[in-house]
N, C-alpha and C positions, 0 to 999 in steps of 0.2 A: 225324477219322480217315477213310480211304477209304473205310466205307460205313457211317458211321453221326457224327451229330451231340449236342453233350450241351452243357448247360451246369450248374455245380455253385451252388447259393447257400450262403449259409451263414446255420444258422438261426438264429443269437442274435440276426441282425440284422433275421430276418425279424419275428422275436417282437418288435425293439425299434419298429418299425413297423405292429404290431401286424397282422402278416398269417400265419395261418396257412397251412403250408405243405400242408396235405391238403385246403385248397382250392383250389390251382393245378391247371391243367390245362394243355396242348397243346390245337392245331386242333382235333384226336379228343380230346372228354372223357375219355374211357376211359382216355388217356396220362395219367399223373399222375406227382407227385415220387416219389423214396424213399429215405428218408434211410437216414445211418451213424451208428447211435448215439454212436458212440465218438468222435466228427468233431461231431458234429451237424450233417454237412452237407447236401443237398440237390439231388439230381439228377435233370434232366427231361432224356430223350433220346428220339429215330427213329433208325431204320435202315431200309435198303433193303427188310428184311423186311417192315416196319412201319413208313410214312413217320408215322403217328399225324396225318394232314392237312396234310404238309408242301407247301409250294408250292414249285415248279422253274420257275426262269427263268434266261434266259440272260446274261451280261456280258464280251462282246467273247469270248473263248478259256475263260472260267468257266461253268462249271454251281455253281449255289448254291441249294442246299435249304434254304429259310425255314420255319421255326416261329414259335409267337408264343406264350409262361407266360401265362395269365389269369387271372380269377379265377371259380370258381364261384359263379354266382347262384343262390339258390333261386327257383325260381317261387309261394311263398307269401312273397319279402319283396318288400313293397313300395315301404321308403328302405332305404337306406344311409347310417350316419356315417361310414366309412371310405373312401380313395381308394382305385378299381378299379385295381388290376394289371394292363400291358398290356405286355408287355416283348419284343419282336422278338428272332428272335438268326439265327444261321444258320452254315455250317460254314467260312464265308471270313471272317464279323466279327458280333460279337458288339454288337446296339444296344440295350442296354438303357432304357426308357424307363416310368418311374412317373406313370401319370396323377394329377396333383394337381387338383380342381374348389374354383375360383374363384368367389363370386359377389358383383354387385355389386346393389345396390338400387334398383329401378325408382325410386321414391319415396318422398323422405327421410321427406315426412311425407302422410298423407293426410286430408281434413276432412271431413266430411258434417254439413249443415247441417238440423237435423232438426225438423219441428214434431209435438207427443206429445201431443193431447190440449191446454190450455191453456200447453202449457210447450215456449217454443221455446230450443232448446240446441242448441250445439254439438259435437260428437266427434270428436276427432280420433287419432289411432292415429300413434305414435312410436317405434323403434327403436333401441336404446343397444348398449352392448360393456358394459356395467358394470350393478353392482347397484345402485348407488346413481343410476342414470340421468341421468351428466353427461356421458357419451360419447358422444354422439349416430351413428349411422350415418349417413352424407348419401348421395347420388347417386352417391359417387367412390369409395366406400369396401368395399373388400373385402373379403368375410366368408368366412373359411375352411370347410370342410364340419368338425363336430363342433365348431365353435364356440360358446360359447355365448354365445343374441343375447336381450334383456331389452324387454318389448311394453308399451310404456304403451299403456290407452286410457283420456284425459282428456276428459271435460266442462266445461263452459264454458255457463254462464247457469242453473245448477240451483240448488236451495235444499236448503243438505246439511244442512237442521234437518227437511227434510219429506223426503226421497226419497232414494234409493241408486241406486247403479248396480251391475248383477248383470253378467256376461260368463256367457252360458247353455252358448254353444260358439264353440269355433276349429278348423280346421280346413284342411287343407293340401291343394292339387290343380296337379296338373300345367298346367292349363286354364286360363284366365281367369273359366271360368264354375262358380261352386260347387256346381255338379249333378254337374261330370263326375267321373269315375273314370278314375284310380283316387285313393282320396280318403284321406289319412291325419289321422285325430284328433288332437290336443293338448289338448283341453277336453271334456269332456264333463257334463252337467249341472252344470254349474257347477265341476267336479273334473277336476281332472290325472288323463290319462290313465292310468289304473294298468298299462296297458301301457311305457308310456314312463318311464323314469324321471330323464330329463333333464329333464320341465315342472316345474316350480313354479308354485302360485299364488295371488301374493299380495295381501291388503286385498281381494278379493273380496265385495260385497256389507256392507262398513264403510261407505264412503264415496263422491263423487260421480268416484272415478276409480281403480281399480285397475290391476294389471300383472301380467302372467307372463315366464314365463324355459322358452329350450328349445334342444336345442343344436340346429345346423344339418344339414341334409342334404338331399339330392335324390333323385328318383325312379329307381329303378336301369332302368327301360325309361320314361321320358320323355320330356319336350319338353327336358330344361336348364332348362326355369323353374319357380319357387314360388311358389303361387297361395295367400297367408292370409288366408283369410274368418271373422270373429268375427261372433257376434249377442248382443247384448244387449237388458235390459231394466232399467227404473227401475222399485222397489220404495218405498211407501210405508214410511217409516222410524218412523212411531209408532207404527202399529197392529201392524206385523208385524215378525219378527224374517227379516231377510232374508239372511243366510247361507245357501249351499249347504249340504247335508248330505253330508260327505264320511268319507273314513277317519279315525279317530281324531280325527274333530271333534264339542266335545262339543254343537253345537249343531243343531238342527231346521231345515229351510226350509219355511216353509209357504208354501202357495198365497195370493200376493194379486191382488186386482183392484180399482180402483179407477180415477178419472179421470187419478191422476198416470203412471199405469200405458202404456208405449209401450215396442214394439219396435224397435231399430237395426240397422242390418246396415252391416257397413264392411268393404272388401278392401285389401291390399298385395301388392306384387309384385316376386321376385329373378329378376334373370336372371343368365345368366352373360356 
């Protein structure tokens, strides 16, 4: 219109996307939707009154007032499983444009060669699409955000009549280096983060190699890459019962120390 711009969405489809509409905004936060109940539809506009942060530029004999619908972030989240909303429009053409994130996998597989005391083993940490871990994720392969991706870490050279392998923590960072911050949990003493309810995890401290499961996402103010760093540890399997202690498990972990007893640390890395 002559001095004001709008664009309408329509909400069944926002819902089917699962993007709520009372977190869109304009430039100016402040500018938000407002739907018609009756429509269910969904309207962000400026006017000359209130450009709500619109940008003016010129094109040959056009004046065109740009906005851009986004989505609001909270400053206490630190992922997102959902694609951000980034959609241009303006009063001569309307671009709409849904950010979808992509990522692919630094390294299909990663090894660390480790010597624990009298016991030299191998670890290597593997990525699947599947629960039954025959889907391998390689180099080429790209893993949608909310997907869910399935973590072997296998040993190689233990003796699974004497020792276990425990996964203590995992643990997710924008950085390469597992200090940095901002740092998101998936493991936590041995237990899925009960924040999270996408990890699973499972044969943990049964056997010489367990896995978990978690869906995908990235940091909402990051680099674009995902930094997964696990520590583990091998548990004497005769003397002690080496289970984590988690929710609704009806087992103990006790504290063991012995010779068989060493810590691992191993990383993986997505970019996009």
């Amino acid at each position: 219109m002559q001095d004001s711009a709008s664009v309408t969405l329509v909400g069944c489809l926002l819902e089917d996307k699962g993007i709520n509409y009372s977190a869109l905004h304009l430039n100016d936060p402040t500018c938000r939707g407002q739907v018609d109940e009756p429509t269910h539809m969904v309207t962000l506009s400026f006017n000359s009154s209130n450009s709500c942060g619109a940008v003016v530029t010129t094109n040959n004999s056009q004046i065109i007032y740009k906005n851009t619908i986004m989505t609001q972030n909270s400053s206490s989240d630190i992922i997102t499983r959902h694609d951000q909303v980034y959609i241009d429009f303006s009063c001569i053409q309307t671009q709409p444009d849904i950010k979808t994130e992509t990522f692919r996998i630094r390294d299909s597989s990663v090894i660390q060669h480790i010597t624990s005391g009298v016991w030299d083993y191998t670890l290597t940490m593997n990525t699947f699409t599947d629960i039954d871990r025959t889907r391998a994720v390689e180099s080429n392969t790209e893993v949608q955000l909310n997907q869910e991706i399935w973590v072997e870490l296998k040993t190689d050279g233990l003796d699974g009549d004497m020792v276990v392998v425990v996964t203590d923590s995992c643990w997710a960072t924008d950085q390469p280096s597992p200090d940095s911050t901002p740092r998101y949990d998936l493991i936590i003493n041995g237990c899925a983060n009960p924040a999270d309810q996408t990890v699973q995890v499972e044969e943990n401290g049964l056997g010489t190699s367990n896995y978990f499961s978690f869906n995908m996402f990235e940091f909402t103010r990051g680099s674009g890459e995902v930094y997964l760093h696990c520590k583990l540890h091998l548990c004497p399997k005769q003397e002690y019962s080496c289970l984590p202690t988690c929710p609704a498990a009806a087992r103990r972990r006790r504290s063991a120390r012995s010779r068989y007893e060493g810590e691992a640390f191993i990383s993986m890395a997505w970019t996009h």
